[in-house]
MILUM-269077 format. One record per residue (C-alpha): x, y, z; residue number from 1. Coordinates in steps of 0.02 Angstrom, whole numbers. Last residue first. Layout:
# MILUM-269077
<pt u="X" v="Y" w="Z" seq="NUM"/>
...
This chain:
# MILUM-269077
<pt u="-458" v="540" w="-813" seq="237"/>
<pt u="-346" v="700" w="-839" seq="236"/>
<pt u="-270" v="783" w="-682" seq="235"/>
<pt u="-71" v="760" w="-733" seq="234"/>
<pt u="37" v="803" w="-606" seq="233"/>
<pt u="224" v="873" w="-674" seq="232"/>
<pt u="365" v="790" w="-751" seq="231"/>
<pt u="554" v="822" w="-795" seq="230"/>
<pt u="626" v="647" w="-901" seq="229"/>
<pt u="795" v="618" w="-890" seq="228"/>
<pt u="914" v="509" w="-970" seq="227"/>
<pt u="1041" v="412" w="-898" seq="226"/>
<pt u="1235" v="404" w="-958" seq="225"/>
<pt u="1285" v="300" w="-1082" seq="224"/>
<pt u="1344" v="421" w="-1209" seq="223"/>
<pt u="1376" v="582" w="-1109" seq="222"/>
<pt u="1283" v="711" w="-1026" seq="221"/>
<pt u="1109" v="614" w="-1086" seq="220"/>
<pt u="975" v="724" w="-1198" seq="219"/>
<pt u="797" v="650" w="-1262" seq="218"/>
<pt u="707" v="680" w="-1116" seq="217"/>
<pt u="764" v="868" w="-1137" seq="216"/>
<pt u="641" v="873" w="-1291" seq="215"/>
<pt u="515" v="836" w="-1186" seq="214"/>
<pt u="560" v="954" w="-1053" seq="213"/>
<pt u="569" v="1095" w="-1192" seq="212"/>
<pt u="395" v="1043" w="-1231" seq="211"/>
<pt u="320" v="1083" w="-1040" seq="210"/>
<pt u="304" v="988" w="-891" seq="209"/>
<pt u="304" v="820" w="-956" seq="208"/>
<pt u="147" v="739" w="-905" seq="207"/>
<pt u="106" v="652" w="-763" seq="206"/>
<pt u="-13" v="488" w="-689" seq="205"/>
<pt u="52" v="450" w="-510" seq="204"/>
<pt u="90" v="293" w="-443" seq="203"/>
<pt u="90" v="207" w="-276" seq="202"/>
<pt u="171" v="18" w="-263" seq="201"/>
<pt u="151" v="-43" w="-73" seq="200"/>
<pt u="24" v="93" w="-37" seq="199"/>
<pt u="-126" v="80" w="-188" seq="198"/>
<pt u="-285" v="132" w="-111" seq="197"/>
<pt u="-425" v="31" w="-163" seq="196"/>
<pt u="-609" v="82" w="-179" seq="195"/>
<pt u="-706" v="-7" w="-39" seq="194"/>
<pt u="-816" v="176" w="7" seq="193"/>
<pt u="-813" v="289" w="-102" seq="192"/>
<pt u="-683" v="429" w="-154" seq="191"/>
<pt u="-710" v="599" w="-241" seq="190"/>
<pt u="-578" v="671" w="-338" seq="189"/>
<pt u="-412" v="770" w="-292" seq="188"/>
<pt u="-420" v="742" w="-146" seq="187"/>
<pt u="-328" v="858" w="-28" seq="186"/>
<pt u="-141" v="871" w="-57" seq="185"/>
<pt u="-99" v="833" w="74" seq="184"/>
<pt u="-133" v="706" w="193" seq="183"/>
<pt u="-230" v="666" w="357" seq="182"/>
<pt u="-266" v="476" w="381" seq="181"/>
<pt u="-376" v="401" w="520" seq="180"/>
<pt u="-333" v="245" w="496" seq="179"/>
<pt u="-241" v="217" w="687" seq="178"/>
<pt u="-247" v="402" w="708" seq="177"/>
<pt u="-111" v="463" w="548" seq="176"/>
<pt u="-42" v="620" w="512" seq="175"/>
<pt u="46" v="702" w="383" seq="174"/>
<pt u="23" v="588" w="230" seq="173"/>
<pt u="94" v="589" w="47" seq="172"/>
<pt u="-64" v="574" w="-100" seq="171"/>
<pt u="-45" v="529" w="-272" seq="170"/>
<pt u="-146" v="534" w="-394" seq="169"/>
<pt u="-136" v="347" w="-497" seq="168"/>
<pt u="-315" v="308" w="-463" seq="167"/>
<pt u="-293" v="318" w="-279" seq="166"/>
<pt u="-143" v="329" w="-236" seq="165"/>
<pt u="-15" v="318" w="-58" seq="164"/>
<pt u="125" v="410" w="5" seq="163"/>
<pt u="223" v="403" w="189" seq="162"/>
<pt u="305" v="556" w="259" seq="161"/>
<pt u="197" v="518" w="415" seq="160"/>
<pt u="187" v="312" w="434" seq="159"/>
<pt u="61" v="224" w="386" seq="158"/>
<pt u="13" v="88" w="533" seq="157"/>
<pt u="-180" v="99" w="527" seq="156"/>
<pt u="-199" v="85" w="349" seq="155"/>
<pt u="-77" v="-66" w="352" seq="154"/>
<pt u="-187" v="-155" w="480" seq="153"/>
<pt u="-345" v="-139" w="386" seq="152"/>
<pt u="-446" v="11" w="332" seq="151"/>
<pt u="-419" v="174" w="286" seq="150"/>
<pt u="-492" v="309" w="338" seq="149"/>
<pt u="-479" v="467" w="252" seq="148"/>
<pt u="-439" v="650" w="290" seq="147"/>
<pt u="-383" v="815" w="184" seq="146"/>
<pt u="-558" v="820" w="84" seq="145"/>
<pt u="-567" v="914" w="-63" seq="144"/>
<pt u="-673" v="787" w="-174" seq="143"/>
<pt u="-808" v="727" w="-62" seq="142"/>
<pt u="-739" v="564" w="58" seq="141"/>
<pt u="-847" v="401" w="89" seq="140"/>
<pt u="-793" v="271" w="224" seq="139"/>
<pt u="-676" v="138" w="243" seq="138"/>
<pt u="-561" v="163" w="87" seq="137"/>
<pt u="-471" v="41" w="32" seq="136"/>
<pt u="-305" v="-71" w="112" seq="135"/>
<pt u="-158" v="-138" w="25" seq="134"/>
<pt u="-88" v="-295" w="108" seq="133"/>
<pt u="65" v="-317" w="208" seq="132"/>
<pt u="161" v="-457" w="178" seq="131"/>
<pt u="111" v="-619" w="280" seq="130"/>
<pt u="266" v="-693" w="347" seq="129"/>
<pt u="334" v="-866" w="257" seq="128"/>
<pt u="284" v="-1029" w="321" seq="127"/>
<pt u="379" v="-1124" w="402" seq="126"/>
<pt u="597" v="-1151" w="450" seq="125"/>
<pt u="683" v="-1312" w="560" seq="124"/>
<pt u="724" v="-1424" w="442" seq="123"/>
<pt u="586" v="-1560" w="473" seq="122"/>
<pt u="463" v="-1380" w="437" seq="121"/>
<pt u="372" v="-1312" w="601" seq="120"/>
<pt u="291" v="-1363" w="727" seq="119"/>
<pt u="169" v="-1244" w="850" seq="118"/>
<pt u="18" v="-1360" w="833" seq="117"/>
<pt u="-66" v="-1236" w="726" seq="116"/>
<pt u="84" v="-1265" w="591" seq="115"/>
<pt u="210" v="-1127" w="617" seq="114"/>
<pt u="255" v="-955" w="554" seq="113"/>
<pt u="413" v="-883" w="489" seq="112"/>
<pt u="549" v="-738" w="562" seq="111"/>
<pt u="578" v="-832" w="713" seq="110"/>
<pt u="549" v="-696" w="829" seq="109"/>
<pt u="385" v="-655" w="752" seq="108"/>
<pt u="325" v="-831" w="760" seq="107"/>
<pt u="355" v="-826" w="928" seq="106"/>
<pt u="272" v="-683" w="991" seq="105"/>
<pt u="122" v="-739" w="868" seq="104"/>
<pt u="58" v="-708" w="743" seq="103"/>
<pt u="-129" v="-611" w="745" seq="102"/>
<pt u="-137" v="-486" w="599" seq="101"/>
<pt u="-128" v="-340" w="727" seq="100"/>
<pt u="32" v="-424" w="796" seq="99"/>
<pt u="106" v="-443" w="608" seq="98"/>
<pt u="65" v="-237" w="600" seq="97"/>
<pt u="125" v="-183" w="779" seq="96"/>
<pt u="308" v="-306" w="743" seq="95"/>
<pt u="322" v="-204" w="570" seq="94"/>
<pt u="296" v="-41" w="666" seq="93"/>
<pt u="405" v="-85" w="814" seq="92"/>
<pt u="555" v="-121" w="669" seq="91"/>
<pt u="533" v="42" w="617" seq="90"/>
<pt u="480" v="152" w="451" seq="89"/>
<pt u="336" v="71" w="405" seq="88"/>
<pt u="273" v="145" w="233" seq="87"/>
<pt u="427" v="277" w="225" seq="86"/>
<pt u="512" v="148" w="82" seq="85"/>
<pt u="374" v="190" w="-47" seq="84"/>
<pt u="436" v="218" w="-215" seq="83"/>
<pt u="331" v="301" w="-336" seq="82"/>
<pt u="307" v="216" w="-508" seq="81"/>
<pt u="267" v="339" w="-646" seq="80"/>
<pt u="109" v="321" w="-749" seq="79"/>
<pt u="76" v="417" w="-926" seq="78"/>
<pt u="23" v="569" w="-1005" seq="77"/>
<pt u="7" v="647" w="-1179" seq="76"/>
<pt u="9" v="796" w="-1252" seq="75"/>
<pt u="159" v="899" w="-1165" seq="74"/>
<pt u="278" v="823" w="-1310" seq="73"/>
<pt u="215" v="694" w="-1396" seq="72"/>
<pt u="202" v="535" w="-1277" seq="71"/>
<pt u="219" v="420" w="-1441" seq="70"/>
<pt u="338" v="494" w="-1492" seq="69"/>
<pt u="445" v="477" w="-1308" seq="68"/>
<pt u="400" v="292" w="-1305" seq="67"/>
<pt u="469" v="236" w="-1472" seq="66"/>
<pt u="631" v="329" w="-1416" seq="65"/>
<pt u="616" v="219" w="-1249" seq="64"/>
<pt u="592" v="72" w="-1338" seq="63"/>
<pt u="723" v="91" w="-1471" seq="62"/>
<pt u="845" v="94" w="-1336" seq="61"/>
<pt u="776" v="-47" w="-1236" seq="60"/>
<pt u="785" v="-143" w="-1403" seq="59"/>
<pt u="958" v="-72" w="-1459" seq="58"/>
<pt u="1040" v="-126" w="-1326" seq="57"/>
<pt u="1149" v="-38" w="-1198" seq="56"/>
<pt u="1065" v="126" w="-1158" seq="55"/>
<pt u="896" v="144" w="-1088" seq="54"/>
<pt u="952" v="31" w="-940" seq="53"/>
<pt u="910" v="184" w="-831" seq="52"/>
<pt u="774" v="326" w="-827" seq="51"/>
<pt u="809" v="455" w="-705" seq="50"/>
<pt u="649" v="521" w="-643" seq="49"/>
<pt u="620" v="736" w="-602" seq="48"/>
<pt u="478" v="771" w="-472" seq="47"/>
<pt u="340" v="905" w="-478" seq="46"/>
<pt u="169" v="865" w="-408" seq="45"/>
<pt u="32" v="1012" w="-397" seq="44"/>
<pt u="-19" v="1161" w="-280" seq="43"/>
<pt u="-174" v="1273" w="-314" seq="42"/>
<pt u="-250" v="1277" w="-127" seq="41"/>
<pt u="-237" v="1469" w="-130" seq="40"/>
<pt u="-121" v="1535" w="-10" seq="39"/>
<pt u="-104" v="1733" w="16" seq="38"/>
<pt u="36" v="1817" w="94" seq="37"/>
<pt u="59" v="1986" w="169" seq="36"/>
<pt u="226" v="2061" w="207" seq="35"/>
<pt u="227" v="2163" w="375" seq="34"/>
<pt u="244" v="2359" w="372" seq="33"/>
<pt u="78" v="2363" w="508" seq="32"/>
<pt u="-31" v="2426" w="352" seq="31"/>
<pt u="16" v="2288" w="248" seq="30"/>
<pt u="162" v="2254" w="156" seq="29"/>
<pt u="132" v="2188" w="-25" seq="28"/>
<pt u="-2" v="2116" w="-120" seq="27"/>
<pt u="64" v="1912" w="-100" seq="26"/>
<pt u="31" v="1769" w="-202" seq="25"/>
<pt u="87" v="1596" w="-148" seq="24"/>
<pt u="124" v="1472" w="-306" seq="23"/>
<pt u="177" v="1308" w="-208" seq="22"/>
<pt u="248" v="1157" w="-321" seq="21"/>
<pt u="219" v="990" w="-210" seq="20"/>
<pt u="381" v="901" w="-214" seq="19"/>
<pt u="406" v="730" w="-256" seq="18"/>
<pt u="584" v="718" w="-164" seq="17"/>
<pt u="732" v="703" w="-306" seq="16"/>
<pt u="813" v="592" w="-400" seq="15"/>
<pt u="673" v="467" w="-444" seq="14"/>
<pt u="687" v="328" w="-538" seq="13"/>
<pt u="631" v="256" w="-696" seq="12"/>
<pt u="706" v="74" w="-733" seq="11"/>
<pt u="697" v="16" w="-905" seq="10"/>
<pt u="606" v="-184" w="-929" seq="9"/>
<pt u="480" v="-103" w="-997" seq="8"/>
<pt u="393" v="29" w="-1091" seq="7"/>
<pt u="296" v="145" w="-1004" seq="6"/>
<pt u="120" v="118" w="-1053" seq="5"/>
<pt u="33" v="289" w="-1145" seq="4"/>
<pt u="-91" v="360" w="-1047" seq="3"/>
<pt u="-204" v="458" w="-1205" seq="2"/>
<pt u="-275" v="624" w="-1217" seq="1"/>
């Protein structure tokens, strides 16, 4: 089926955690009287977006109804931003990545960087901080791994709690060795070495989770108010 292009300029944000839906099976007690349980590696993406600035002229309105027919119900899929704000979640962090990129002490405590001579601008600021880049992969992974590495100084400062994609699925990491990432879920397709990973501006390609959601993405509580659209992981490619 097709990704269809979110129209812009509406806003689509989350109002919950992206949380991975968990279906664990248990038979019952076991001998000993205790409850059994059973995990099978089956869990997928389930968040819920607000969509604002839908209302308030007819263009973004007509967008966004133009948008849900041409989605059709469960049939189609398309991209959802993910915001990222658990990248680097200290000021030490930040400092660790500029220091890994070579400024210096004092560049850092001025908040710009200098000419090589150590001067700056006649009124006093430089050149702006470098932002921090998206890495790629370092080294091949089969489909099903839990562990990457990533390379470059953002890779190496990723902070747990913190997602990334690949190809718009969407990974959220648990541990991290200096690029040596640990995640869940596991992969959901083979990666190769040098293929990006998107970390400043993940996304993750979903579908709504069933008709009734669709039509739901058509409701507001009153006129004005935001609309919602319910979504689960989408696996086609």
């Amino acid at each position: 089926m097709s990704v269809i292009p979110l129209p812009s300029p509406l806003v689509y944000r989350p109002v919950e955690h992206w949380r991975l839906r968990t279906l664990t099976a248990t038979p019952g007690p076991g001998l000993g009287g205790r409850q059994q349980f059973i995990f099978r590696e089956t869990r997928v993406w389930r968040g819920v977006y607000q969509v604002v600035y839908a209302w308030g002229s007819s263009a973004t309105e007509g967008a966004y109804l133009a948008f849900l027919d041409e989605v059709r119900g469960a049939a189609n899929t398309f991209s959802l931003p993910v915001p990222n704000g658990l990248t680097l979640t200290s000021l030490t962090e930040r400092t660790a990545f500029l220091r890994g990129l070579g400024v210096s002490e004092a560049e850092i405590a001025a908040g710009h960087l200098f000419y090589d001579d150590g001067t700056g601008f006649s009124d006093g600021t430089g050149f702006a901080l470098p932002e921090a880049e998206d890495p790629v992969i370092a080294a091949d992974a089969p489909v099903g791994a839990r562990i990457v590495q990533l390379s470059g100084t953002l890779g190496a400062v990723l902070s747990v709690g913190a997602g990334f994609s690949i190809n718009a699925f969407y990974y959220r990491v648990s541990a991290n060795d200096g690029g040596t990432v640990t995640f869940n879920p596991p992969l959901r397709a083979a990666v190769t070495a040098g293929d990006p990973v998107n970390v400043n501006a993940p996304k993750i390609r979903v579908r709504f989770v069933d008709d009734a959601a669709a039509e739901s993405a058509h409701a507001f509580a009153s006129y004005g108010a935001p609309f919602y659209l319910d979504v689960i992981e989408a696996f086609d490619r």
